[in-house]
Backbone as a chain_set.jsonl record, in Angstrom:
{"seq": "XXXXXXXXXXXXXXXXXXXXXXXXXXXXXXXXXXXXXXXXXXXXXXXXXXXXXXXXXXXXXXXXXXXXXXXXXXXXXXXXXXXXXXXXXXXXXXXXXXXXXXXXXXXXXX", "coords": {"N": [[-4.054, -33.704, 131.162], [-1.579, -35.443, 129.965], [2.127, -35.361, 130.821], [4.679, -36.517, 128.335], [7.417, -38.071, 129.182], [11.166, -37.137, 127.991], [13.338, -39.799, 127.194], [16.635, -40.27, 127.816], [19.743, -42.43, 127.831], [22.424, -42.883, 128.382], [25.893, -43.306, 127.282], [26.952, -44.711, 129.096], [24.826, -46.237, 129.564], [24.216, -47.52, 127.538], [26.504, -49.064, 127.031], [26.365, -51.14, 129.17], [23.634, -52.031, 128.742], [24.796, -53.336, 126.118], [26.071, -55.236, 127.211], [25.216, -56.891, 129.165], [23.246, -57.949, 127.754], [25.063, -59.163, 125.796], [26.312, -61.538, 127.672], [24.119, -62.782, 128.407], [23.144, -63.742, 126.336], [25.33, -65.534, 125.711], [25.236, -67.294, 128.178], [23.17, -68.441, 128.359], [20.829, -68.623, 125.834], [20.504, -66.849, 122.394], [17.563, -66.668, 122.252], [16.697, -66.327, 124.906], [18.125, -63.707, 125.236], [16.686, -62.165, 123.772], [14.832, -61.837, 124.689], [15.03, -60.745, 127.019], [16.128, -58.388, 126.348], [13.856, -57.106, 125.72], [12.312, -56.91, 127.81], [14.189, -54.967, 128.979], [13.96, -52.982, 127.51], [11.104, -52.621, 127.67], [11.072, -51.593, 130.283], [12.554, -49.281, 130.435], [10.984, -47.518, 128.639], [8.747, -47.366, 130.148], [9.392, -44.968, 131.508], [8.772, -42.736, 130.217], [6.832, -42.018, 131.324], [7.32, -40.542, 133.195], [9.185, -39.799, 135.835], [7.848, -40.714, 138.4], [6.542, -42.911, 138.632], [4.957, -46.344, 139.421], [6.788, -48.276, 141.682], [9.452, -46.792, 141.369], [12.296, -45.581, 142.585], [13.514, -43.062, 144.87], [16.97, -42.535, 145.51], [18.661, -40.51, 147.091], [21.404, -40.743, 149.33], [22.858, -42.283, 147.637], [23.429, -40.247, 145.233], [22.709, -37.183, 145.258], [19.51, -36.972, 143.591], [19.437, -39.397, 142.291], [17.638, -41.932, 141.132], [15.761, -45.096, 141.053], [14.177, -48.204, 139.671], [13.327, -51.129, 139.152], [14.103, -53.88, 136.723], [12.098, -55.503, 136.689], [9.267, -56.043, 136.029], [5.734, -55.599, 134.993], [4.578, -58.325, 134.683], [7.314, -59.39, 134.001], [10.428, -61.285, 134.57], [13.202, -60.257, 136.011], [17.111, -58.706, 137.065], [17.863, -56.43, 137.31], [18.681, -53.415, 137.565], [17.476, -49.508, 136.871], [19.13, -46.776, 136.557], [18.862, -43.595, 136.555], [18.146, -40.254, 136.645], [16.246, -36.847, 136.764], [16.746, -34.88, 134.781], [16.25, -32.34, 133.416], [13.267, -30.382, 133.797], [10.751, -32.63, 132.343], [12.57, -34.574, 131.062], [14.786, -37.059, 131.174], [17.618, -38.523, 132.06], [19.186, -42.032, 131.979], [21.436, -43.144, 133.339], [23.156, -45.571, 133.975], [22.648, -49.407, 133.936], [22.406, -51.706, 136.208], [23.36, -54.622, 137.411], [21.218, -56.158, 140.515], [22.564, -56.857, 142.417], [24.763, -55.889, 143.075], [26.826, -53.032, 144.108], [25.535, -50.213, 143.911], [26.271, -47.558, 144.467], [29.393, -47.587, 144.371], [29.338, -48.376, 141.387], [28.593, -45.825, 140.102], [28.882, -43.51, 141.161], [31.568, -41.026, 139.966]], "CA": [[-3.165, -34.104, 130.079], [-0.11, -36.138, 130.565], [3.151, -34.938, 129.859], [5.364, -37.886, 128.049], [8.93, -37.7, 129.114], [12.212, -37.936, 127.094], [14.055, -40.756, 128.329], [17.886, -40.568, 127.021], [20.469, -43.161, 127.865], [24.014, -42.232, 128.532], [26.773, -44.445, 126.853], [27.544, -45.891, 129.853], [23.797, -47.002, 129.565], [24.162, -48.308, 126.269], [26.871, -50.022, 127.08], [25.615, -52.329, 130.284], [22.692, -53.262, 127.859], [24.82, -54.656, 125.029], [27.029, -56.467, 127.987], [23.991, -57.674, 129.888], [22.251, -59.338, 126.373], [25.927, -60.736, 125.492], [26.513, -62.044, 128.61], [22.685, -63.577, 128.433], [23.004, -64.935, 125.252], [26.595, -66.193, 125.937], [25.576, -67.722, 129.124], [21.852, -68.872, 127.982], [20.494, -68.813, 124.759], [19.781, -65.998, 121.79], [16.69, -66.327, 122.226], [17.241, -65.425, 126.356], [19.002, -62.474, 125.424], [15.959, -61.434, 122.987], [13.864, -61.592, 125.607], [16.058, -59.696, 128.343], [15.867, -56.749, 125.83], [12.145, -56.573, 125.581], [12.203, -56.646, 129.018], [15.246, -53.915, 129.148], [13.578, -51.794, 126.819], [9.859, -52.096, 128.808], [11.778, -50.76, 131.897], [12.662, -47.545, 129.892], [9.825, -47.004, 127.619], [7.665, -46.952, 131.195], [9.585, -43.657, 132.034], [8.563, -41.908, 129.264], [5.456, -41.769, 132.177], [7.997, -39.511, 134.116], [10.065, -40.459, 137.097], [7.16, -40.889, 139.9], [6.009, -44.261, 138.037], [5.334, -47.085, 140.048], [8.262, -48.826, 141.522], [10.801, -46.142, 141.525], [12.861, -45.381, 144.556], [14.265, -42.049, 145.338], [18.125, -42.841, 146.296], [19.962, -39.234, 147.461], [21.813, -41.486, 149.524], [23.712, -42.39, 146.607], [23.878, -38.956, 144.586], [21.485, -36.282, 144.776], [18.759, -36.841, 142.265], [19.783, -40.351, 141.766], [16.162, -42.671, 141.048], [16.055, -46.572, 140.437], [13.436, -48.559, 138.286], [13.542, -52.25, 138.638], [13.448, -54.044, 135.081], [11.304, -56.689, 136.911], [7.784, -55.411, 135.901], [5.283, -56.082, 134.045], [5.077, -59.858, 135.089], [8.94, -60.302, 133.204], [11.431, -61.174, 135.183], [15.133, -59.533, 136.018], [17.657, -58.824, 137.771], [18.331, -55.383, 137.225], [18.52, -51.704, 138.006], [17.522, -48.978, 135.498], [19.594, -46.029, 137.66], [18.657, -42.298, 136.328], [17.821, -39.03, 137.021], [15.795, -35.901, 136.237], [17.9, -33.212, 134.474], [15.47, -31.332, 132.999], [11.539, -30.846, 133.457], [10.22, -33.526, 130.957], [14.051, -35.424, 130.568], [15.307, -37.962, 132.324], [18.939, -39.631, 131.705], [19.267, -43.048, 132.212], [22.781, -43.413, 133.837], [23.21, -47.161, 134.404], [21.759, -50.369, 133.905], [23.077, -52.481, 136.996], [22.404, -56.17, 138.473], [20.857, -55.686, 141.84], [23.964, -57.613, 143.403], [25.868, -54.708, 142.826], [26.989, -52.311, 144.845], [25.194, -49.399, 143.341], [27.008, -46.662, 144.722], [30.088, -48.134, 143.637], [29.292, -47.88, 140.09], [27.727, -44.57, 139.859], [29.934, -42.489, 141.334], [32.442, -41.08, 138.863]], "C": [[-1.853, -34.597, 130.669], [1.423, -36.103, 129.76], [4.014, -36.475, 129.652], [6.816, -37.263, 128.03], [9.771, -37.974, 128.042], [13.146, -38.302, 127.961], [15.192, -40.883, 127.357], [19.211, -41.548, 128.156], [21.711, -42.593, 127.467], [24.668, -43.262, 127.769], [26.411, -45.234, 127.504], [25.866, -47.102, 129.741], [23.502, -47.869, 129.032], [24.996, -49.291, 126.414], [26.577, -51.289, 127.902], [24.844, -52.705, 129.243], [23.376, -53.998, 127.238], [25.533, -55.601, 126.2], [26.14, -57.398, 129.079], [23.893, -58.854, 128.947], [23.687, -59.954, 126.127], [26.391, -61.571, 126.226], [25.336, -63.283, 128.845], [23.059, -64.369, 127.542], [24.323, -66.103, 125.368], [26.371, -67.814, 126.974], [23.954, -68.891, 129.261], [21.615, -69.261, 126.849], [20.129, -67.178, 123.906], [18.276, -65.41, 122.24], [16.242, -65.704, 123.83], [17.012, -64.303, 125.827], [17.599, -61.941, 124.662], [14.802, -60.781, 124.205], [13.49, -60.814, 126.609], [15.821, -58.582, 127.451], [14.742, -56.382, 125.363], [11.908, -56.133, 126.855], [12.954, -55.509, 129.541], [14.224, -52.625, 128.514], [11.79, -51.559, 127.003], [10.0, -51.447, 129.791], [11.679, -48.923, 131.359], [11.669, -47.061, 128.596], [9.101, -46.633, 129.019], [8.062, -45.51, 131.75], [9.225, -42.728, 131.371], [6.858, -41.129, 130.119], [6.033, -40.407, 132.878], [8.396, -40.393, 135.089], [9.101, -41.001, 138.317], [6.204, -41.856, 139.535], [5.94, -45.05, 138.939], [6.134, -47.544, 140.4], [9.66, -47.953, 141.718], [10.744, -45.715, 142.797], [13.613, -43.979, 144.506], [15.843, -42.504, 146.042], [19.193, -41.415, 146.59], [20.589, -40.103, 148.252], [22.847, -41.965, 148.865], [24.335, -41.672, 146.213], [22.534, -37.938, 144.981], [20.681, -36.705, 143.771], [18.296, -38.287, 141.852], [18.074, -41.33, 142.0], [16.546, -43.841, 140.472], [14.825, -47.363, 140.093], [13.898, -49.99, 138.425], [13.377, -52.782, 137.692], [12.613, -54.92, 135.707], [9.914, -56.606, 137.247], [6.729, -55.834, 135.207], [5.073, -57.349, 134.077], [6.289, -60.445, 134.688], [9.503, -60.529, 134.67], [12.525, -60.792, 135.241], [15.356, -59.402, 137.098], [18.745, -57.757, 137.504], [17.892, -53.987, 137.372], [18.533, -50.593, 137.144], [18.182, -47.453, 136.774], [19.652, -44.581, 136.242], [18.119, -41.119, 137.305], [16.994, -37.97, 136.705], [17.11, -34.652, 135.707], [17.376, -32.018, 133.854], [13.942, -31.381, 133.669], [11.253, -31.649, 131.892], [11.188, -34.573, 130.685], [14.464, -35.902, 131.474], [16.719, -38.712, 131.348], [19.484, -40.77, 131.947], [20.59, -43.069, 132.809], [23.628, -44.614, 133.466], [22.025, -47.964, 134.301], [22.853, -51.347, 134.627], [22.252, -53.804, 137.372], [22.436, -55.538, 140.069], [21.535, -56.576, 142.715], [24.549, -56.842, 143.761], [25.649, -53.873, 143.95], [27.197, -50.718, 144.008], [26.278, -47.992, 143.478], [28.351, -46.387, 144.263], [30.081, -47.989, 141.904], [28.7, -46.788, 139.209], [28.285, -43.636, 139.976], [30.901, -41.997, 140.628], [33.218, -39.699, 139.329]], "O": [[-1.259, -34.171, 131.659], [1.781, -36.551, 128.671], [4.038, -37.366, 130.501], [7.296, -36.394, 127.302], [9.456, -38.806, 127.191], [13.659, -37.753, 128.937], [15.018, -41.43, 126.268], [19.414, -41.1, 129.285], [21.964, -41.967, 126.437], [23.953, -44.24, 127.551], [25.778, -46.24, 127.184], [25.838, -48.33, 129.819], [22.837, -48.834, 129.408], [24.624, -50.414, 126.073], [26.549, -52.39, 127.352], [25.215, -53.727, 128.665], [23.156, -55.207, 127.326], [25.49, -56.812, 125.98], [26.506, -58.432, 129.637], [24.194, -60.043, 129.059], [23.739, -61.182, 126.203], [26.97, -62.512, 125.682], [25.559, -64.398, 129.316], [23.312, -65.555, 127.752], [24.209, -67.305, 125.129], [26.903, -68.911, 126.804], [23.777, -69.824, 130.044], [22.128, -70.344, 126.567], [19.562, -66.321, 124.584], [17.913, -64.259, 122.481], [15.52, -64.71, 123.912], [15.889, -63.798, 125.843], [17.359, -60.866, 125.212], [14.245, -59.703, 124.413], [12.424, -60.358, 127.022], [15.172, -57.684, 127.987], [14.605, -55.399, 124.634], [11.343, -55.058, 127.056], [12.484, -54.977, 130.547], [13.899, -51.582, 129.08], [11.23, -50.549, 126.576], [9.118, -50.71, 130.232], [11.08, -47.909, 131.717], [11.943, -46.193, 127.767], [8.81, -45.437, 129.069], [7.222, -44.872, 132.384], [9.329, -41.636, 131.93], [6.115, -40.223, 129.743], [5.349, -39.404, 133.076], [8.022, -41.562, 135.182], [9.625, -41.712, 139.175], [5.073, -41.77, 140.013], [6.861, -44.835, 139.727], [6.939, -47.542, 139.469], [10.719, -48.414, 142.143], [9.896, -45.529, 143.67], [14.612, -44.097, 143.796], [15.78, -42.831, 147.227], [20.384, -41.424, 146.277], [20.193, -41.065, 147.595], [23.88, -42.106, 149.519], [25.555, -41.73, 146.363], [21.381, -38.347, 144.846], [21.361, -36.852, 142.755], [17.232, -38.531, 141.284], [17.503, -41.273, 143.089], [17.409, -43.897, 139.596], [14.018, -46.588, 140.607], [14.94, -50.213, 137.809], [12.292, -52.417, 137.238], [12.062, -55.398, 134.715], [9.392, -56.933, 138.313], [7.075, -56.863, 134.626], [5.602, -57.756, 133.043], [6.526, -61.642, 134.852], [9.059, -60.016, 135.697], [13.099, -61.036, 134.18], [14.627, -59.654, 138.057], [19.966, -57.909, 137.458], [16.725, -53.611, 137.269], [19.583, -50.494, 136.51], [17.53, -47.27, 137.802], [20.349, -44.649, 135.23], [17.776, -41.205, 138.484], [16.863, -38.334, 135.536], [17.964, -33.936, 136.23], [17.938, -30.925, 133.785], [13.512, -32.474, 134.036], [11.499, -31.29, 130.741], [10.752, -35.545, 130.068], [14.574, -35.36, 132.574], [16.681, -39.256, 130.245], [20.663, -40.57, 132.239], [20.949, -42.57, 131.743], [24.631, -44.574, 132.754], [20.852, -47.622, 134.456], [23.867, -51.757, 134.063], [21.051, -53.998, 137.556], [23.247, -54.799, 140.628], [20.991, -56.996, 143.736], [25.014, -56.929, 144.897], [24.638, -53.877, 144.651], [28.23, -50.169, 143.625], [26.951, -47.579, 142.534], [28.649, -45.279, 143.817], [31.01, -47.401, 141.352], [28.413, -46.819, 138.012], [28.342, -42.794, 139.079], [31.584, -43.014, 140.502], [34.15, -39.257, 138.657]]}, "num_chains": 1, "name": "protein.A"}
């Protein structure tokens, strides 16, 4: 049997998405940005698998704990970092949603 995680999103999480899609749509088209958040919100529906999903990277290095999740799955494309953690058995907290330009560490740290 397979346990299905709960995957919660911090502000700060919430906020990168809406500034990603208005930045997309701003810089592209609506229909872009619609697209980017199917693709945003496939990234974090797949954790609901648990943290040891394809693709994810273990980063202590960073923080203790700290795990990353490319959105670029699924055949979509991106150009971003879904950056969480385990905090419970079963719960995972999304942290950040970064472009993989970034200097992760840098925006994680608090």
């Amino acid at each position: 049997m397979s346990t299905t995680w709960t995957v919660r999103p911090t502000y700060a999480a919430d906020q990168d998405i809406a500034e990603i899609l208005f930045w997309t749509q701003e810089n592209f088209s609506s229909e872009q940005a619609d697209i980017y958040a199917a693709t945003l919100t496939l990234a974090l529906e797949d954790l609901v698998d648990g943290p040891d999903i394809t693709g994810t990277k273990q980063r202590d290095d960073i923080l203790p704990g700290i795990r990353l999740l490319h959105v670029a799955r699924q055949g979509r494309r991106g150009r971003h970092i879904v950056v969480f953690r385990v905090v419970e058995a079963g719960s995972i907290d999304v942290l950040r949603i970064l472009h993989d330009s970034m200097d992760l560490a840098r925006h994680i740290r608090n």
